[in-house]
C-alpha positions in Angstrom: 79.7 71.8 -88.8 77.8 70.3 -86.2 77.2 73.3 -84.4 76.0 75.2 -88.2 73.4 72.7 -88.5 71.7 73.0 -85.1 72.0 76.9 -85.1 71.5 79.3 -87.9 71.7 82.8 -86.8 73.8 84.2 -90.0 76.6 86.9 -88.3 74.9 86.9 -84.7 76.7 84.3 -82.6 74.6 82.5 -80.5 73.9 84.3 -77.1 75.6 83.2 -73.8 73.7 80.5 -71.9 71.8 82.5 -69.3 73.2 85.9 -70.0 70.3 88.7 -70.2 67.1 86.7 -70.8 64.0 87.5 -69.4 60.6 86.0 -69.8 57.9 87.3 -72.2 54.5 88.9 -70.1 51.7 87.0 -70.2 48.9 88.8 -72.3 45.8 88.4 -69.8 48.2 90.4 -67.4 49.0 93.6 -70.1 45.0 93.6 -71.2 44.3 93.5 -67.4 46.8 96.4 -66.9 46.0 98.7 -69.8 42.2 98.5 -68.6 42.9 99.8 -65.1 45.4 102.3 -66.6 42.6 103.2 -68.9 40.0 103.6 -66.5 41.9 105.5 -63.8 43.2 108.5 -66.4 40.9 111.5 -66.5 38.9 110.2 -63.6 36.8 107.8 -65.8 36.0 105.7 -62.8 34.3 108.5 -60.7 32.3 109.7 -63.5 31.3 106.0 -64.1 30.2 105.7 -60.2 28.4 108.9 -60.2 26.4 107.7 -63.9 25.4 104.6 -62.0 24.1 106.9 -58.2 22.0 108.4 -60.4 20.0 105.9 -62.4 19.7 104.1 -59.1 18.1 107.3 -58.2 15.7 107.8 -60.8 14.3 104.2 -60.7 14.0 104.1 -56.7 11.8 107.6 -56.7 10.3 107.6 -60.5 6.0 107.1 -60.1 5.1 103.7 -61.1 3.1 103.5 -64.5 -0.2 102.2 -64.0 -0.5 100.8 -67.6 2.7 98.8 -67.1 1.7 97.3 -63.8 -2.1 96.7 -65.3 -0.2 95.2 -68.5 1.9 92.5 -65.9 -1.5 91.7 -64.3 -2.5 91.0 -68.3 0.5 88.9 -69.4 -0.4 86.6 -66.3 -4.2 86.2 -66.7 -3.8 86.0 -70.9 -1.9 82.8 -71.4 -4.0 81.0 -68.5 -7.3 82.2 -70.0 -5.6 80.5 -73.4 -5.0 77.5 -71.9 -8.2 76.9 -70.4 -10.6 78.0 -73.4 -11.5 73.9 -74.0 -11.5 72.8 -71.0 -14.2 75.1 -69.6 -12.9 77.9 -67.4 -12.2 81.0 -69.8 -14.9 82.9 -68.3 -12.8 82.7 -64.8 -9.7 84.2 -66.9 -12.0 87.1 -68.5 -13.2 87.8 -65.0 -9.3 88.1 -63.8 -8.7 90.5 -66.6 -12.1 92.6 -65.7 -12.9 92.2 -62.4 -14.2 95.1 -60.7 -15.4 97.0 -64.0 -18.6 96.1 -64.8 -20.2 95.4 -68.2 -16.5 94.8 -69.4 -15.1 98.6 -68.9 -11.3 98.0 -67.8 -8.6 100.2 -67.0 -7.1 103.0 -69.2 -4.1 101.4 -70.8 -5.3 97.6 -71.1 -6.6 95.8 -73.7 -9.7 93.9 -72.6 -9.5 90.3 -74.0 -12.5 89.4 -76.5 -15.2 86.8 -75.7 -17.0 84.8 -78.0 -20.3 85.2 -77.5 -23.8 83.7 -78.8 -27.4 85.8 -78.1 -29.8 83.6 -79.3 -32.7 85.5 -80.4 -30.0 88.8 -81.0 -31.9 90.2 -84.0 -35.1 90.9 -81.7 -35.9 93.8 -79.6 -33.9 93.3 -76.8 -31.3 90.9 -78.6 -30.2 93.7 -81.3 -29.2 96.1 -78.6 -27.5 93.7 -76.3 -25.4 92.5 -79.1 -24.6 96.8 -80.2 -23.4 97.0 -76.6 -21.2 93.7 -77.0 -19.7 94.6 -80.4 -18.9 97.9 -79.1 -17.0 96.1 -76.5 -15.0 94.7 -79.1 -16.4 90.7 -78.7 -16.9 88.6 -80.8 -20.7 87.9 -81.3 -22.7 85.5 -83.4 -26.5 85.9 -83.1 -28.7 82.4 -83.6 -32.2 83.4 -84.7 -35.4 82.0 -86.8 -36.7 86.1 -87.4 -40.3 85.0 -85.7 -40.2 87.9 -84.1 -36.9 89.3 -84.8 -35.7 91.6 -87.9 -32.6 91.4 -90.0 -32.4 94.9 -89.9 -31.9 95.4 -86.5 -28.3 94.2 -87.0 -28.2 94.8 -90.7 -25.9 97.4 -89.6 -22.9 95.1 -88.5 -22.8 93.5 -91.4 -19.2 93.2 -92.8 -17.6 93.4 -89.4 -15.5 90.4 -89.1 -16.5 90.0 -85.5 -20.3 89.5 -86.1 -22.2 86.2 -87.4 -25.7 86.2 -88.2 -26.7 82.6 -88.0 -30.7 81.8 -89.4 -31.1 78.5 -86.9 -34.3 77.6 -84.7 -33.0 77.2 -80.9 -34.9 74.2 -81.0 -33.0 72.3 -83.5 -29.4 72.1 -81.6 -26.5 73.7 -82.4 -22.7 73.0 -82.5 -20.6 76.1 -81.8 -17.2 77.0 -79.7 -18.3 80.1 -77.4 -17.0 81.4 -74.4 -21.0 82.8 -73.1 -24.6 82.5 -74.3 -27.0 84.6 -73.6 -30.7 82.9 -74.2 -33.1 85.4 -74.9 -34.4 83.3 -77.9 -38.5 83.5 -77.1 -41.6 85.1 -78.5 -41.9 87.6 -75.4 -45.3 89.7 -76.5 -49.0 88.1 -76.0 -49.9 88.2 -79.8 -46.7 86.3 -80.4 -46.8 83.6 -77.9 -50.4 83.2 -77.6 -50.1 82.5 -81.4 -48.2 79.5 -81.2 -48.4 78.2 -77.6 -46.6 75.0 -78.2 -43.6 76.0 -80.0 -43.3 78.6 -77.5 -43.2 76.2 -74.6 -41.1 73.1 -76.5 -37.9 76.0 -77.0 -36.5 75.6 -73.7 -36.7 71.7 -73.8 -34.6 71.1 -76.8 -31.6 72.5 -75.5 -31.8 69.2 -72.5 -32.9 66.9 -74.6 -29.8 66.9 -76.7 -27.6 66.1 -73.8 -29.1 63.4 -71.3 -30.9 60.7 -71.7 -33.2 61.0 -68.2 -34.0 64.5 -69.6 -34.7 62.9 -72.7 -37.0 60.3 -71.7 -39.0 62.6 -68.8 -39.5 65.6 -71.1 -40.4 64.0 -74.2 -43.6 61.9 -72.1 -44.2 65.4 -70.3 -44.2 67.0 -73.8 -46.5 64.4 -75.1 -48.7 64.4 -72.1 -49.1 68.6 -71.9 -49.5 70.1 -75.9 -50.0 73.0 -74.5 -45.9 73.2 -73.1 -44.4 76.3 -74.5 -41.8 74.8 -77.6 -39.1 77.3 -77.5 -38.8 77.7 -73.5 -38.7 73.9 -72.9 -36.3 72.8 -76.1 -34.8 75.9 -77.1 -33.2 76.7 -73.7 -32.5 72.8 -73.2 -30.0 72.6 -76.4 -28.5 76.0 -74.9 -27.8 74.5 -72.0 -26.3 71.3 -73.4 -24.4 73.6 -75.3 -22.8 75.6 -72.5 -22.1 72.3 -70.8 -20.2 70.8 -73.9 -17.9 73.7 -74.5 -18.2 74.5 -70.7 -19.9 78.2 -71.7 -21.4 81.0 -69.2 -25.2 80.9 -69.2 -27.5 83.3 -69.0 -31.1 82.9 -69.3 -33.6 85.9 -69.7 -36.5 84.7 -67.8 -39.7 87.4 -66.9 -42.1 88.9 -64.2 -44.9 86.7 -65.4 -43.3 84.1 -63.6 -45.2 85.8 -61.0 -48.5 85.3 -62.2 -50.8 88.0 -60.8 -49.0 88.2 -57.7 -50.3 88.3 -54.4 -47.1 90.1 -53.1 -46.4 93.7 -54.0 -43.6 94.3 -55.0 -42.8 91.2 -56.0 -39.1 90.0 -54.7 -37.2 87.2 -56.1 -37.9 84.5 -53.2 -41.8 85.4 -54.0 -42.7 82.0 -56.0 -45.8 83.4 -57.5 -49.6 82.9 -58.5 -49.6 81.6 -61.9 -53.0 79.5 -63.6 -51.2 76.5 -65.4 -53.9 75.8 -67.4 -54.6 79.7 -68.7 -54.4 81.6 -72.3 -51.0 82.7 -71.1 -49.5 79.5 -69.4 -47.4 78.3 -72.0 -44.9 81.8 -71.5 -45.5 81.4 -67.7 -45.1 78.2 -66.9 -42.7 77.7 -70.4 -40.5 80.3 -68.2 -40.5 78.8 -64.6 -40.0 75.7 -66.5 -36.6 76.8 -68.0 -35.4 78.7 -64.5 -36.0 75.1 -63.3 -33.6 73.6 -66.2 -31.4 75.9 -65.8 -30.8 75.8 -61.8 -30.5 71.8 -62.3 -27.8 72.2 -64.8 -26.1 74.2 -62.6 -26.6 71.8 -59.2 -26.2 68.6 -61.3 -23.4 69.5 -64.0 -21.6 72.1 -62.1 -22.4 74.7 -64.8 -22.0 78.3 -64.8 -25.5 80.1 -65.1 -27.2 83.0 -64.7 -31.0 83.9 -64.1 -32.5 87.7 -65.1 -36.3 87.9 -64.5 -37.4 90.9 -66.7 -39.8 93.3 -66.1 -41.6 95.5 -68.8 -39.6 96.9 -71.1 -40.0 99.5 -73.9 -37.8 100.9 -76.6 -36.7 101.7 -79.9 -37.2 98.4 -82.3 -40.0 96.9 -80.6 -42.5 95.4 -83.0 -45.2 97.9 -84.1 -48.1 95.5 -83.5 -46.9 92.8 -80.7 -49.9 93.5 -77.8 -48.0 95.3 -75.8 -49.4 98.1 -73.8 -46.2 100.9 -74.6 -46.1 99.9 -77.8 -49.6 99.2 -79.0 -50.6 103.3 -77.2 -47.9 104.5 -78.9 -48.6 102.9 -82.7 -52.1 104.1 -82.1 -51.5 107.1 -80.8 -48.9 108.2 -84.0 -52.0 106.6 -86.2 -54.8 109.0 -85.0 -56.7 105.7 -83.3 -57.9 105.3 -80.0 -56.0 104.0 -77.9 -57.1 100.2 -76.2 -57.3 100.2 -72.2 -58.3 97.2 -71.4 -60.4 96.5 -67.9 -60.7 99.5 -65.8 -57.2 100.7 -66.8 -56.2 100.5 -63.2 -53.7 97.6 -63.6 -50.3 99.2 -62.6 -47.2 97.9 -64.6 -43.3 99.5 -64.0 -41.6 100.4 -67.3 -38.3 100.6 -67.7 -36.0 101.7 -71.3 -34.1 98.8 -73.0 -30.6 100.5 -72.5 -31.2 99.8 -68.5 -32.1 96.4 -69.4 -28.7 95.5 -71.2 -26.6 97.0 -68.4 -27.9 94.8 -66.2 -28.1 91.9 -67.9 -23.8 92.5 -68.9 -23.1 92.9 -64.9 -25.4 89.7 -64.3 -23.3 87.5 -66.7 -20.1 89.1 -65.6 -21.0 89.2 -61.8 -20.1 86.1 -59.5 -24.0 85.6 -59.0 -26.5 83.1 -59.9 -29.5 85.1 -59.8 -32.4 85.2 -60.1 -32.6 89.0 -60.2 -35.4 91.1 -60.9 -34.4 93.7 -63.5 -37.1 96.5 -63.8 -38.1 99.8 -62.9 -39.8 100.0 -59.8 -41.6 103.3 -61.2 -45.2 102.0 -60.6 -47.7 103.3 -63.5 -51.6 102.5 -63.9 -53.0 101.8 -67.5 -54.4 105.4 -67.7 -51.3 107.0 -66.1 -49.4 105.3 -69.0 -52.1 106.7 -71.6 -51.9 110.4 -70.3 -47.9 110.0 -70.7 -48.0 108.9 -74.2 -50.6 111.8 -75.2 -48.5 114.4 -73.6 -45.3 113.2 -76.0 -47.7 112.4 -78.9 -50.8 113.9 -79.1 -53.0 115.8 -76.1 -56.0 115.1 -78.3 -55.2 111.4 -78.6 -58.2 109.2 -77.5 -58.7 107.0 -75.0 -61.2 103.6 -75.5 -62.1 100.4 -72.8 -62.4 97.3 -73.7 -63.0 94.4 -71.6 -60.1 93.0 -70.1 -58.1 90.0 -71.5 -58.0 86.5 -69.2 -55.2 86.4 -66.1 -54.4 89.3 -66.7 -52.3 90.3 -63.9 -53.3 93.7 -61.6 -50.0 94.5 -60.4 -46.7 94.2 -61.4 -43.9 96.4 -59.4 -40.1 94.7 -59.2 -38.1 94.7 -55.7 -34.5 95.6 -57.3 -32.7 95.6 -54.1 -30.7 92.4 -54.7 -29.7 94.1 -58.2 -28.7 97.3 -56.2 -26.3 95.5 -53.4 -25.0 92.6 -55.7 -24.9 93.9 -59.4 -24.7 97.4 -58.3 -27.2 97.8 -60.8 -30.6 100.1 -61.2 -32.5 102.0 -63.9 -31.4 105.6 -65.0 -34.3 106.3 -67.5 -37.4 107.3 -66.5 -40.5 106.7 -68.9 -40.5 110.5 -69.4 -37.1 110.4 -71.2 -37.2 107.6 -72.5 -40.7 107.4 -74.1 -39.8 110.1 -76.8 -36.9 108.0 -78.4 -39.1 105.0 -78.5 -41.4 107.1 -80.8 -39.2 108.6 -83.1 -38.4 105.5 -83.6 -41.9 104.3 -84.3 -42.5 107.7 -86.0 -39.6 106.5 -88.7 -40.6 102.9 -89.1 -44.8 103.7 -89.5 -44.7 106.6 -92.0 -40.7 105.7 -93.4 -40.0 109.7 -93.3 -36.3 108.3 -92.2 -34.4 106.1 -94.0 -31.8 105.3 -91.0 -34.2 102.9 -89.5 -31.4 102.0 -86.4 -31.4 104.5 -83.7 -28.8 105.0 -81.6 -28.7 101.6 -79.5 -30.1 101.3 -76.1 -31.0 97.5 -75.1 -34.5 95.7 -73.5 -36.4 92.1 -73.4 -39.8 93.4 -72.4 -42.8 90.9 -70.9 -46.3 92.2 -71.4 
């Protein structure tokens, strides 16, 4: 009974102590065995060895893709230039992403990294086609201007994109806005306009100071004061840009001009020439409104460590200048379209260098994205007199056009011819369109907007900020 109740095995007796047990196989060693048995049938290991010779192969002796190793170059400079926006630097991390392809062209198989960028003054002449080139870029633009010399409808046609802001705003008011560069071409840049209002075109630059320091405040407001004749928008204007770009630690780049030359006593004029400008003349308050803003700006960059640029422009001509602004290209060609005479003023033996607005906005784009303060003469050293200039407009407009002298207007200066070779060696930069191809554009253009036989009144973009 005893026996019953600790064993149960129905008819089997229980087995012998000892007699013909062995121990159960551990499971790891039968999976362990079955995969090697596996393996080794049908020579599954040698095809496996020869699979794996082969794709060692390919990858050691396969051409490297250019796009990939451009993309890993990307993925590194993308999440720095992110982290850095606010704190100043971004520039530096759109520079790691184009470096070496100037006005932002980058490799095949990248994607260039959007700025944020402000042109002040962008609906102007040389504004609207600086902003074209920058949309096309695929930035992010928004244009500050007061339309005193600029014209909705030179960017009418970008309306709707979400990348483009049109903001109506006088520079010399300041202005809160997150950007990555500014361009400062905000100014009246023609004779009849500044000449018009000489002290808003001086006060411009100073606002853009006075919003951010209290010694700028307190010298240029008693220099204001003391000097009503101090050009409003170069002074103000380009002192709330700059205290701008120093609050949301921006690029700079200020579009200065030739006249800062005066009427030179150096020909060609290079950029170390400092000039031979009347302070007290008609046109002082653009000359002397301009030196006064390379001055702010090269202070800004000494005293607050900012990141400017300086682009002294030389005459420039081109589709979407104003019909009536003074200007020698486009006052021969109005009046030549017109049937008038055209006005030579003096002996018409005052030379002048013309170059088209497309050259202008190339070199202004590798200025701002160059390593290089400035300032840099940007012109066409083709030298032209007066009555050269006439001759050239009646051979694309009318060989019966007239020609009529008048006496000449007050500082007028004789001679005006750029030195480019710093442009050339550091911004690799020079024009590509002479007056002769570039003149008949510029009156189609003028042909469309004075007699409306077109109703697409934006030609094909090209980009320029002319002086007089």
């Amino acid at each position: 009974m005893g026996s019953e109740l600790i064993y149960r095995g129905h008819d089997a007796q229980p087995p012998a102590s000892g007699a013909g047990y062995s121990p159960k196989p551990e499971k790891r060693m039968l999976w362990l065995s079955r995969a090697l048995r596996y393996l080794l049938r049908e020579q599954r290991l040698l095809f496996l060895l020869v699979g794996m010779a082969l794709a060692a192969f390919v990858l050691a002796f396969a051409p490297a893709s250019p796009a990939a190793s451009g993309g890993a170059r990307l993925m590194i400079a993308d999440p720095w230039a992110t982290a850095v926006r606010h704190h100043g630097h971004n520039h530096r991390a759109a520079s790691e992403v184009t470096s070496g392809f100037v006005g932002g062209k980058v490799p095949l198989g990248l994607k260039r990294k959007g700025l944020r960028i402000v042109v002040t003054g962008g609906a102007g002449f040389v504004g609207s086609h600086l902003v074209d080139r920058l949309m096309a870029r695929g930035d992010s633009v928004i244009v500050v201007d007061n339309f005193f010399t600029g014209r909705k409808q030179n960017v009418m046609h970008h309306y709707g994109n979400p990348n483009f802001e049109l903001i109506r705003h006088d520079v010399v008011e300041p202005l809160l806005l997150e950007v990555d560069q500014i361009y400062h071409l905000a100014c009246p840049a023609s004779p009849v306009h500044y000449k018009f209002n000489p002290v808003k075109t001086i006060i411009s630059f100073l606002s853009s100071l006075l919003s951010d320091s209290a010694l700028f405040r307190g010298s240029f407001v008693l220099g204001c004061l003391l000097n009503p004749t101090a050009h409003k928008t170069n002074v103000v204007g380009t002192l709330n840009m700059l205290g701008l770009a120093k609050r949301v630690g921006a690029r700079f780049l200020l579009t200065s001009t030739s006249e800062v030359y005066g009427d030179p006593l150096q020909h060609p004029q290079v950029e170390t020439y400092w000039g031979n400008v009347n302070p007290i003349g008609v046109r002082s308050c653009y000359d002397e409104g301009k030196r006064t803003a390379e001055t702010l700006t090269m202070d800004y960059h000494r005293a607050a460590q900012l990141e400017v640029r300086i682009a002294r422009i030389f005459n420039t001509y081109g589709p979407r200048m104003c019909i009536d602004d003074g200007r020698v290209v486009s006052n021969f060609v109005a009046q030549a379209l017109r049937k008038e005479p055209m006005t030579v003023y003096g002996d018409g033996k005052q030379t002048r260098s013309f170059q088209y607005v497309s050259d202008l906005v190339e070199g202004l784009m590798r200025l701002m994205e160059g390593e290089h303060v400035g300032p840099f003469n940007l012109g066409n050293p083709g030298e032209f007199t007066m009555l050269e200039l006439a001759k050239v407009v009646q051979e694309t407009i009318d060989p019966n056009a007239s020609i009529e002298f008048r006496p000449n207007t007050e500082d007028d200066p004789h001679k005006r011819k750029p030195d480019i070779t710093r442009a050339k060696e550091l911004l690799n930069w020079q024009p590509q369109i002479s007056l002769r191809q570039g003149l008949p554009l510029m009156v189609s253009d003028f042909r469309s907007r004075i007699f409306g036989d077109r109703s697409d009144a934006n030609p094909t973009s090209a980009t320029a900020t002319g002086s007089s």
